[in-house]
Short mmCIF file of the C-alpha atoms (twelve columns), coordinates in Angstrom:
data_MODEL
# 
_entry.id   MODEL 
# 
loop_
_atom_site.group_PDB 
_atom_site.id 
_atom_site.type_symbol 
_atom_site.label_atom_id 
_atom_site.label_alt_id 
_atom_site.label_comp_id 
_atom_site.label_asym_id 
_atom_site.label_seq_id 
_atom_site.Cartn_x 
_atom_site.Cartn_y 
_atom_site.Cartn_z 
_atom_site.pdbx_PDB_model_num 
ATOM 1  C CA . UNK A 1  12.876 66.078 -15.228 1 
ATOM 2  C CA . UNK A 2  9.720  64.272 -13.489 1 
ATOM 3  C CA . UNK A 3  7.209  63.263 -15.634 1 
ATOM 4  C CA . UNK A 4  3.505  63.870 -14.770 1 
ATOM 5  C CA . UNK A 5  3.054  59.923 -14.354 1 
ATOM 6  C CA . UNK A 6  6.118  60.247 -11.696 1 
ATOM 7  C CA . UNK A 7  4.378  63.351 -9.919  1 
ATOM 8  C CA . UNK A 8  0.993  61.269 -9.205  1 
ATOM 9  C CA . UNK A 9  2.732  58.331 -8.215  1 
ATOM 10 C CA . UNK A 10 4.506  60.127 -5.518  1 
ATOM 11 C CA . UNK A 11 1.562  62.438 -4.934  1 
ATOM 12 C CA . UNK A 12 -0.443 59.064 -4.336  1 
ATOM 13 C CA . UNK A 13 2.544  57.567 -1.934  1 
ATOM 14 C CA . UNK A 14 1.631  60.159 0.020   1 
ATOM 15 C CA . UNK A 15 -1.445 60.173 0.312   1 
ATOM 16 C CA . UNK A 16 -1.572 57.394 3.493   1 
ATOM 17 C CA . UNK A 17 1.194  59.291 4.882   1 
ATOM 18 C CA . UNK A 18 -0.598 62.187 5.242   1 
ATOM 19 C CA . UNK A 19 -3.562 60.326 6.465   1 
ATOM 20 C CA . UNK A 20 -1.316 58.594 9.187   1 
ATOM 21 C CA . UNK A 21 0.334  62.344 10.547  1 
ATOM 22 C CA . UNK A 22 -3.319 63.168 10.497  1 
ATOM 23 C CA . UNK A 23 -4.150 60.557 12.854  1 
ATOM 24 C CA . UNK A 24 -1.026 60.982 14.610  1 
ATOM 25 C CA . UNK A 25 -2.013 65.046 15.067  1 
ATOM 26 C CA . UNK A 26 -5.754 64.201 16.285  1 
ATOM 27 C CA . UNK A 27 -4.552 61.815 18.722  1 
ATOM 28 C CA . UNK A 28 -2.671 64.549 20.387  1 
ATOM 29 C CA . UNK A 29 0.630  64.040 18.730  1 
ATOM 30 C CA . UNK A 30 3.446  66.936 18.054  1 
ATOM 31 C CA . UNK A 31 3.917  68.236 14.613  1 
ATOM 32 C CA . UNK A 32 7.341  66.563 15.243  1 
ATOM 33 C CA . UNK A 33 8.610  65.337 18.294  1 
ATOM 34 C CA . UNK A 34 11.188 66.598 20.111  1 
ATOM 35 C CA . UNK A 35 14.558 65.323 20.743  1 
ATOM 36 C CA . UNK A 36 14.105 65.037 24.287  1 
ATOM 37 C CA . UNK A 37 11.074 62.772 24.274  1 
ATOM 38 C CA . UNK A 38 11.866 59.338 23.716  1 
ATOM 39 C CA . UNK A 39 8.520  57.549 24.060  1 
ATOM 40 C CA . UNK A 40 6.880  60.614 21.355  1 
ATOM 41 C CA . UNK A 41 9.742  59.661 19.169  1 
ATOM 42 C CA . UNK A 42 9.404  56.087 19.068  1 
ATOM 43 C CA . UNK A 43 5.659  56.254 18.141  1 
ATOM 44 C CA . UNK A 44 6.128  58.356 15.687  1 
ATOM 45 C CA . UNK A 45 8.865  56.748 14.275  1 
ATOM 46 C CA . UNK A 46 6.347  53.178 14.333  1 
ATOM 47 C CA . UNK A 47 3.174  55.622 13.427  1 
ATOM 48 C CA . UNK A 48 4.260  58.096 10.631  1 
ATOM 49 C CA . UNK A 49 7.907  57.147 10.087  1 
ATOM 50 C CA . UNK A 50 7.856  53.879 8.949   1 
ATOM 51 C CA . UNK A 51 4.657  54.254 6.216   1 
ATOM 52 C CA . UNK A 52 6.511  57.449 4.564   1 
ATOM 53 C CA . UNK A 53 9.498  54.903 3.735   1 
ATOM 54 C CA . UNK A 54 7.270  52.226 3.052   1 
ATOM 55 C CA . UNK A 55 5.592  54.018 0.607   1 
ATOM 56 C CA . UNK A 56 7.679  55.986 -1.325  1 
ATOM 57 C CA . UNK A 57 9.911  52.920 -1.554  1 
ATOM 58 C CA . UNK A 58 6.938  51.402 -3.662  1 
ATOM 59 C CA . UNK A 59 6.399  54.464 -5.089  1 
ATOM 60 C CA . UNK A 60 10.277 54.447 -6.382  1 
ATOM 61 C CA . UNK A 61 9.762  50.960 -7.133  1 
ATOM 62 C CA . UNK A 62 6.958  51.919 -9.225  1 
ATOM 63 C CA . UNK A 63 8.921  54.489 -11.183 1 
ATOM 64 C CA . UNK A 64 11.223 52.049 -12.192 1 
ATOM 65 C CA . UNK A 65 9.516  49.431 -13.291 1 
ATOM 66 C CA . UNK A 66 7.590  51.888 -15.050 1 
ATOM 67 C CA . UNK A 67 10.598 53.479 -16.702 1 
ATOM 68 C CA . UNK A 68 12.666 50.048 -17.657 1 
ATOM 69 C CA . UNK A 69 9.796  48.398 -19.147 1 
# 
C-alpha cells in the first residue's frame, strides 16, 4: 500500500509534466495526438513524452532509495 511520502513524491514528479502538457496545450497542441499525424506525434513524444518518463523514473528512484535505506 503507498505510503503518504510515496503519494507526494509522485504527486511532485508530476508536477513538470503537467506544466509541460500545459505548454504543449497553449501552444496549440492536441490533448493527444493522433495516430495519423506524424510530425504532432514526434513533438509530443520530445515535449511531454520524454519528461513524464524522466520523472517518474526519479521519482521511482526516489522511492527506493527511500525504502532500502
Amino acid at each position: 500500500m503507498p505510503t503518504l511520502l510515496n503519494l507526494s513524491i509522485l504527486a511532485l514528479a508530476s508536477l513538470p509534466v503537467l506544466w509541460r502538457w500545459w505548454q504543449w496545450r497553449r501552444r496549440g497542441g492536441a490533448w493527444w495526438p493522433r495516430r495519423d499525424d506524424e510530425p504532432q506525434r514526434r513533438a509530443f513524444a520530445r515535449e511531454v513524452k520524454g519528461p513524464l518518463f524522466a520523472s517518474l523514473s526519479l521519482a521511482v528512484l526516489a522511492m527506493l532509495m527511500l525504502h532500502y535505506r
